[in-house]
C-alpha positions as CSV (number, residue, x, y, z in Angstrom):
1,X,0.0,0.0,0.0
2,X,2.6,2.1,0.8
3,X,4.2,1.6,-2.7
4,X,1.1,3.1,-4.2
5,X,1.1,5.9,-2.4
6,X,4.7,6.8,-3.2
7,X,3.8,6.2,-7.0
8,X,0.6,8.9,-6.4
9,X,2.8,11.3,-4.7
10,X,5.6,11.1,-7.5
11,X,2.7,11.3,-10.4
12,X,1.3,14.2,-8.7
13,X,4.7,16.0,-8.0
14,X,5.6,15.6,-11.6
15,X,2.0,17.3,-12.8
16,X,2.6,20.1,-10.6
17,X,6.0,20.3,-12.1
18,X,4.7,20.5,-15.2
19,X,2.0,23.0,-14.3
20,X,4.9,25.3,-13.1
21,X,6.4,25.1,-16.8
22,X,3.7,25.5,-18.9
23,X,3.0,28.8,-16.7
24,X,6.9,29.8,-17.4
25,X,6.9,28.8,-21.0
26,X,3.7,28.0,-23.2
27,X,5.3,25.2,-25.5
28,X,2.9,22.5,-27.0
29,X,5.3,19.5,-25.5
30,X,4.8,20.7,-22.2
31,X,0.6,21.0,-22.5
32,X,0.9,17.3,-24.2
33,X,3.0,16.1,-21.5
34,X,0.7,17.4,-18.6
35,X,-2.2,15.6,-20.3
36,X,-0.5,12.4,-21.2
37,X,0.4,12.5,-16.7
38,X,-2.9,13.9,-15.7
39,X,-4.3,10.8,-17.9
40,X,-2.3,8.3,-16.7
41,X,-3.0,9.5,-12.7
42,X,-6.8,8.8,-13.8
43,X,-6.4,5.5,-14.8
44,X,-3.9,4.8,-11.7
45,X,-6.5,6.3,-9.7
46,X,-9.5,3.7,-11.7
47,X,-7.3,0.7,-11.3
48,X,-7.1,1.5,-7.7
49,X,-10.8,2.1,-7.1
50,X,-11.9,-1.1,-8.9
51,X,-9.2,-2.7,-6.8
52,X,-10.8,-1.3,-4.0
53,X,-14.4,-1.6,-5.3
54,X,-13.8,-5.8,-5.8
55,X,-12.3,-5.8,-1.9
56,X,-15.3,-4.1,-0.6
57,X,-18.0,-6.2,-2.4
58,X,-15.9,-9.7,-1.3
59,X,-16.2,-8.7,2.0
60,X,-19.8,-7.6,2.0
61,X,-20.6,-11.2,0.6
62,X,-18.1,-12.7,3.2
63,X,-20.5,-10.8,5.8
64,X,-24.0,-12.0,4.6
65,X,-22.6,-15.4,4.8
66,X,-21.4,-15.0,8.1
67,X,-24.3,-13.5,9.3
68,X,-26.7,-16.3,7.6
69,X,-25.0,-19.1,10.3
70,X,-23.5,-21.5,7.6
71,X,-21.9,-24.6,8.4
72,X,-18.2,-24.7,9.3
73,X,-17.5,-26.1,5.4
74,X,-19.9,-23.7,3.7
75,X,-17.9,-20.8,5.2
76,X,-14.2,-22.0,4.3
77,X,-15.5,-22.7,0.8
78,X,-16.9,-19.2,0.7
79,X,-13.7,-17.5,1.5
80,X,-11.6,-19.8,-0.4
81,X,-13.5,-18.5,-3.5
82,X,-13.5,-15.0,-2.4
83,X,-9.7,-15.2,-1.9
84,X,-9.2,-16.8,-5.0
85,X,-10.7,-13.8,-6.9
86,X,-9.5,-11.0,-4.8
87,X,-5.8,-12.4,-5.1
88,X,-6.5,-14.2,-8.5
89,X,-4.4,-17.5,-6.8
90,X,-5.5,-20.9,-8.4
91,X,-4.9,-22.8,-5.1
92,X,-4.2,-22.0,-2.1
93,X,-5.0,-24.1,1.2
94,X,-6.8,-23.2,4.2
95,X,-5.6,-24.9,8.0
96,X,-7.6,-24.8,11.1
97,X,-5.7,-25.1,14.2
98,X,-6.3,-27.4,16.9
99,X,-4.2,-28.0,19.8
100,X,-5.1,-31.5,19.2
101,X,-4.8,-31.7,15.3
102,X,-3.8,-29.9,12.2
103,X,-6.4,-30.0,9.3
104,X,-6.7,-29.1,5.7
105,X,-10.3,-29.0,4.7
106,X,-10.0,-26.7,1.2
């Protein structure tokens, strides 16, 4: 997360930057370069909020599925398909811990 806010800060330094020269010198390459970055900080900022948007609705379903009082396997297979889409992993295994025994149900 942190990564992605250093990329925002850097996109956003480099627009003002830009801003700054096209107010010093009005050249064409400079207004083409300010909207080639301001477009590419909107479609950062889209990836990030359909990112977000898919996080938010897998854990709203995660939620209702709690809150219906499933069985123990109904619930595990729910978030093992929720995980698999939010982190687009094939397979993966969930372990419940026991002091008395280890098991892999999914």
């Amino acid at each position: 997360m942190r990564f992605r806010k250093n990329i925002s800060i850097w996109v956003l330094l480099f627009i003002v930057v830009l801003a700054v020269l096209l107010l010093l010198q009005q050249s064409t390459i400079v207004i083409l370069l300010l909207l080639f970055a301001t477009l590419a900080l909107i479609f950062y900022t889209a990836r990030l909020l359909n990112q977000r948007s898919m996080e938010l609705t897998a854990f709203n379903h995660l939620a209702q599925v709690v809150a219906s009082h499933p069985t123990l396997d109904d619930l595990l297979a729910c978030f093992y398909q929720q995980i698999q889409v939010l982190w687009q992993a094939p397979s993966f295994y969930i372990a419940l811990y026991s002091q008395n025994k280890i098991q892999f149900p999914f």
